[in-house]
C-alpha distance (Angstrom), angle and dihedral (degrees) to the residues before:
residue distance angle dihedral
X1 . . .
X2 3.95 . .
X3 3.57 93.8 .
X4 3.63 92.1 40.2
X5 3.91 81.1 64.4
X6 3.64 107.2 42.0
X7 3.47 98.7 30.3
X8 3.58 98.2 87.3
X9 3.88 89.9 38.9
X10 3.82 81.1 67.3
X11 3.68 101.5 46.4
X12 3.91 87.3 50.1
X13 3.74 95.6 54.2
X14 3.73 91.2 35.8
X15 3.99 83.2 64.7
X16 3.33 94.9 54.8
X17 3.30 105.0 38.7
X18 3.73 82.9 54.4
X19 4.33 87.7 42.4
X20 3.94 84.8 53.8
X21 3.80 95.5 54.3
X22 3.77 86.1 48.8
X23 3.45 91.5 65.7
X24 3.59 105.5 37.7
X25 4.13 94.7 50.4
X26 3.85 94.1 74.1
X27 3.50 81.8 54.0
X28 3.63 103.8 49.6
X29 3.67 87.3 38.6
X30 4.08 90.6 52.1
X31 3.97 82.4 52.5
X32 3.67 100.4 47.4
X33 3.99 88.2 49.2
X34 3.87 99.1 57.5
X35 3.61 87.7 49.0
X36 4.54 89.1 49.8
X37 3.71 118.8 91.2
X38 3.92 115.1 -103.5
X39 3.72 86.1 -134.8
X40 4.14 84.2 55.6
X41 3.40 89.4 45.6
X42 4.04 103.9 52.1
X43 4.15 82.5 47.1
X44 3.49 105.2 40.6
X45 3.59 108.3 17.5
X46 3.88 121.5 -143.3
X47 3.72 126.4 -14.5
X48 3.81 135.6 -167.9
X49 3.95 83.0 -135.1
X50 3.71 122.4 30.2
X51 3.96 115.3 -124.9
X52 3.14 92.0 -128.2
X53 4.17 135.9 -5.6
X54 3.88 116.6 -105.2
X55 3.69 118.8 174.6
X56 3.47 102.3 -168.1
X57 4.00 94.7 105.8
X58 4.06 90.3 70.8
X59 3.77 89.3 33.4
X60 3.98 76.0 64.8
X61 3.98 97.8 47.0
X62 3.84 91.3 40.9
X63 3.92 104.2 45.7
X64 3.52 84.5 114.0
X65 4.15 105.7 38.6
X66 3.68 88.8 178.8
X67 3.87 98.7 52.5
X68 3.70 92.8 52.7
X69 3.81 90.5 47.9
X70 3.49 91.2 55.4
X71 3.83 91.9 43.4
X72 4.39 82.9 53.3
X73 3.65 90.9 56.8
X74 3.72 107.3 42.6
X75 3.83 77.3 54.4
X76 4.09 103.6 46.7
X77 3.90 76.1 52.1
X78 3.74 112.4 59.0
X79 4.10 89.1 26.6
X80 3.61 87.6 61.7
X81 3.62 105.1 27.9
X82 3.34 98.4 39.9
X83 4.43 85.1 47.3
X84 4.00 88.5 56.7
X85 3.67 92.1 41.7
X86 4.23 99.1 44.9
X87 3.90 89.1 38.1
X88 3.67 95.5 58.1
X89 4.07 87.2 44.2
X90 3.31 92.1 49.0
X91 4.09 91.1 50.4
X92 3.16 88.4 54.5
X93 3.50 103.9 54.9
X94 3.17 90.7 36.5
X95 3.98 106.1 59.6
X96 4.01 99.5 51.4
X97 3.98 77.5 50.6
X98 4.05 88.5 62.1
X99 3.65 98.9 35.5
X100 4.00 109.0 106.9
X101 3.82 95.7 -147.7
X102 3.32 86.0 59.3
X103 3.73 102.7 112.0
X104 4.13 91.7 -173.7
X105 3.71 96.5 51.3
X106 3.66 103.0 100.3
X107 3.92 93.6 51.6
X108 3.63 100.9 41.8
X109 3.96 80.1 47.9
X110 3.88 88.8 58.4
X111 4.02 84.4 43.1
X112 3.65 89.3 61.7
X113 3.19 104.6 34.0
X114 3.96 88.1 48.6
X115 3.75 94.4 63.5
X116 3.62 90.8 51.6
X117 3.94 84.9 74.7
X118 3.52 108.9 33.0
X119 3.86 121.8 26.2
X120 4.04 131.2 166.9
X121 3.62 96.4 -84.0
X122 4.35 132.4 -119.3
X123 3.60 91.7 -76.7
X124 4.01 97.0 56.6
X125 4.17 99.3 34.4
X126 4.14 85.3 54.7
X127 3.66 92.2 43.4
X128 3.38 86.5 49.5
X129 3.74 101.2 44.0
X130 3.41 90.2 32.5
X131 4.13 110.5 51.5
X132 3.65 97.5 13.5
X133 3.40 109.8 30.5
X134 4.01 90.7 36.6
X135 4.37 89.0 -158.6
X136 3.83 90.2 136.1
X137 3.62 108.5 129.9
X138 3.51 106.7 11.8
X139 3.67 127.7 95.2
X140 3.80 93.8 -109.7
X141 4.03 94.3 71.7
X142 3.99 73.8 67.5
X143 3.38 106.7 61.5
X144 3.90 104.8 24.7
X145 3.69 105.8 70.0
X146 3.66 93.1 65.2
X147 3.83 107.6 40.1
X148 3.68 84.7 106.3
X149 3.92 117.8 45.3
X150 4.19 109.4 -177.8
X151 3.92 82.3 -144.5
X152 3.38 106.5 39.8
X153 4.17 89.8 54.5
X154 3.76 84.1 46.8
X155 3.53 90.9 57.0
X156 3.56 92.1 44.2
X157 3.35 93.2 47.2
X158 4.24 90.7 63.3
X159 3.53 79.9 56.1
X160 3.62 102.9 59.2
X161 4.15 89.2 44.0
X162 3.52 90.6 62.3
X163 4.53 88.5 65.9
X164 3.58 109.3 91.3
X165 3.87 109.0 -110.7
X166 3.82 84.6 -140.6
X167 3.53 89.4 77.4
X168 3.75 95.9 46.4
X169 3.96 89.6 49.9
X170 4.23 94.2 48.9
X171 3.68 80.1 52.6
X172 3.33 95.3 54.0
X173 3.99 86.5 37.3
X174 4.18 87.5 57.9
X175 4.24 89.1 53.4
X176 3.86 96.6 -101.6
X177 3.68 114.6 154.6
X178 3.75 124.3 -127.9
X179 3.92 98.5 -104.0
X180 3.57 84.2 46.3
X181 4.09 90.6 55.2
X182 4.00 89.5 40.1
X183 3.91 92.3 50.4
X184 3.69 110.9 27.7
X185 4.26 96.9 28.1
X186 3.70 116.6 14.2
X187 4.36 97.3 46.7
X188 3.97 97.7 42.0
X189 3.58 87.4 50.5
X190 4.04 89.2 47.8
X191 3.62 97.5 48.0
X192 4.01 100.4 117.8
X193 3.66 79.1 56.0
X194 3.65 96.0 52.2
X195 3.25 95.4 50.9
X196 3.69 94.9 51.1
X197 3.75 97.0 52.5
X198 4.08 90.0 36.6
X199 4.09 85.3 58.4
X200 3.75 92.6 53.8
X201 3.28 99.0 43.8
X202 3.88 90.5 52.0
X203 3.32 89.9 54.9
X204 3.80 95.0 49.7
X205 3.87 90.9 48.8
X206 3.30 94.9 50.3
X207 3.93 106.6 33.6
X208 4.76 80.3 56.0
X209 3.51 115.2 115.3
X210 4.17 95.0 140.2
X211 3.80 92.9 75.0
X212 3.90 93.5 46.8
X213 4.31 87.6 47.8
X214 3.56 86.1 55.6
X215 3.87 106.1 37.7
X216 3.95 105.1 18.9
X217 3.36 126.4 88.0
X218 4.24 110.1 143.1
X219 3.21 110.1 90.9
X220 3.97 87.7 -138.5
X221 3.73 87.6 64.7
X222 4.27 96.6 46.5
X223 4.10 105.7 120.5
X224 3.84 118.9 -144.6
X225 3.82 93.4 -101.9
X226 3.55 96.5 56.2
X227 3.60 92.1 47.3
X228 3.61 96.7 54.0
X229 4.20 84.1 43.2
X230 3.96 84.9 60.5
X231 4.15 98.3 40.6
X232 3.65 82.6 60.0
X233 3.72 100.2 47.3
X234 3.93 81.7 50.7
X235 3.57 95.9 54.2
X236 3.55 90.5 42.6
X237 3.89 93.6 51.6
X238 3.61 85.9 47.6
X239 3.60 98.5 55.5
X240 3.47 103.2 39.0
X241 3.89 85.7 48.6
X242 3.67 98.2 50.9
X243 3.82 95.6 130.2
X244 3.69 94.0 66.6
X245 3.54 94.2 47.7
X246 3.70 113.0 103.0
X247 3.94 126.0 -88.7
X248 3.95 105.6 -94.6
X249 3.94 89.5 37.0
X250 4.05 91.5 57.2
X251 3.85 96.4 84.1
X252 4.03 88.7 40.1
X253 4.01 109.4 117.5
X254 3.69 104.5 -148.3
X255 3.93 107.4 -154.3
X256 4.08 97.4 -104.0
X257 3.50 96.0 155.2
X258 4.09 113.3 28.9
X259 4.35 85.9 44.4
X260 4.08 87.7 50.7
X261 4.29 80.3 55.9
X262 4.10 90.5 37.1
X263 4.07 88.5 53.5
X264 4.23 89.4 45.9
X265 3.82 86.1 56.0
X266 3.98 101.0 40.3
X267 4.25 90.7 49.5
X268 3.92 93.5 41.9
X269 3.23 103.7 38.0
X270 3.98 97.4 75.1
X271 3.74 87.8 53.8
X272 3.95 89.3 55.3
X273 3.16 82.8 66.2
X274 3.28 105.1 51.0
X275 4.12 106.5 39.6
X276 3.97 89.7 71.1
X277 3.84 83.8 69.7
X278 3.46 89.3 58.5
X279 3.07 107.1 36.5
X280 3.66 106.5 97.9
X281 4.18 96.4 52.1
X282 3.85 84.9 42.7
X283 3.76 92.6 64.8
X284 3.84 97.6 39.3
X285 4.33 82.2 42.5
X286 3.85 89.3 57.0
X287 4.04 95.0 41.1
X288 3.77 90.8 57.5
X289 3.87 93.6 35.4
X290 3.75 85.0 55.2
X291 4.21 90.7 50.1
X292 4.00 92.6 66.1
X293 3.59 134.3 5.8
């Protein structure tokens, strides 16, 4: 009868011990290949365990410490300004979207959800970032095209339905205004939801590197992803191009490979570090999410 009991107990956390493993072998395995010899590599192939531990990979990506620690700041800077900044826009597009007295909701819900599948195009957003705007080569060109996702206020908005309006109208019944309701009611209540749609868009701000190739060219302004886009474009070139390299460099094996692994680790690591943070509001964010769309 006791193993009737705990037996499937044990089956269920067998599976996800075995689940958990499953995701954390690419990882290890990413790891262990920025830390393998490219020679090793090209041979051999991928191992669980390199044979043996060459560094030269992140002696690549860090030749220039200072460069990349520049690149990691103009990054921690738009991903989390430009999170707090979108994330309140976003809440506050999002709310009068979920009120029900709201007589406008349904067509400024089309609105949005309209631009989420047709938009201006490349050619018009840079002219108009570009000539009109004139944000080209400062950090803000950065930060400002995505303060205002169509899906993330969509999501958002499935959030805010989920409130009782009862509680928003005894609010209004007590003589509270509506920023007061929106600040001090509305977003505590919403905060799984926050921090669901705060985690993605910290992961799109600081995962970018096409708005930087289009609008970036100071060095000072250069964020880690696009850095690590144009290491591997120069290792590329460099490979590719070997017979125009000079004679004692032709037999040189330039780290393709292990430094494509190395640059994996240096952009996702900081965001390791971050998701556990999140992690509890992300799951309760994702159960509601999943109760209405």
């Amino acid at each position: 009868m006791a193993f009737k009991k705990i037996g499937p107990q044990v089956w269920i956390n067998l599976l996800f011990i075995l689940f958990c493993l499953s995701c954390i072998f690419p990882l290890f395995a990413i790891l262990s290949v920025s830390f393998s010899n490219e020679t090793d590599i090209i041979q051999n192939g991928y191992r669980l365990f390199p044979a043996m531990f060459d560094f030269s990979a992140y002696a690549y990506i860090l030749y220039k410490p200072l460069q990349i620690l520049n690149a990691f700041k103009v990054s921690i800077f738009v991903s989390f300004f430009g999170t707090l900044v979108s994330l309140l826009i976003t809440a506050g597009i999002a709310y009068p979207l979920a009120r029900e007295d709201f007589k406008l909701k349904n067509k400024l819900s089309f609105y949005v959800f309209f631009t989420m599948l047709f938009n201006g195009g490349l050619v018009p957003t840079y002219m108009l970032i570009n000539n009109y705007l004139h944000l080209s080569n400062t950090i803000w060109v950065l930060i400002l095209p995505y303060l205002a996702v169509p899906w993330f206020i969509l999501i958002l908005r499935s959030f805010m339905q989920k409130i009782p309006h009862s509680i928003i109208e005894s609010c209004m019944m007590d003589g509270a205004s509506e920023f007061r309701i929106f600040f001090q009611i509305i977003l505590p209540l919403a905060k799984p939801g926050l921090a669901t749609v705060a985690l993605f868009m910290l992961l799109q701000y600081w995962n970018d590197w096409w708005l930087s190739l289009l609008y970036i060219e100071k060095e000072s302004l250069v964020p880690l992803q696009f850095m690590l886009y144009r290491m591997m474009n120069n290792i590329s070139f460099l490979t590719n191009s070997s017979n125009m390299m000079p004679p004692g460099m032709k037999n040189v094996v330039l780290p393709s490979e292990s430094a494509r692994m190395a640059m994996a680790i240096v952009a996702a690591g900081p965001m390791l570090l971050v998701f556990p943070f999140f992690q509890k509001y992300f799951v309760r964010g994702l159960t509601v999410g999943a109760v209405k769309g």
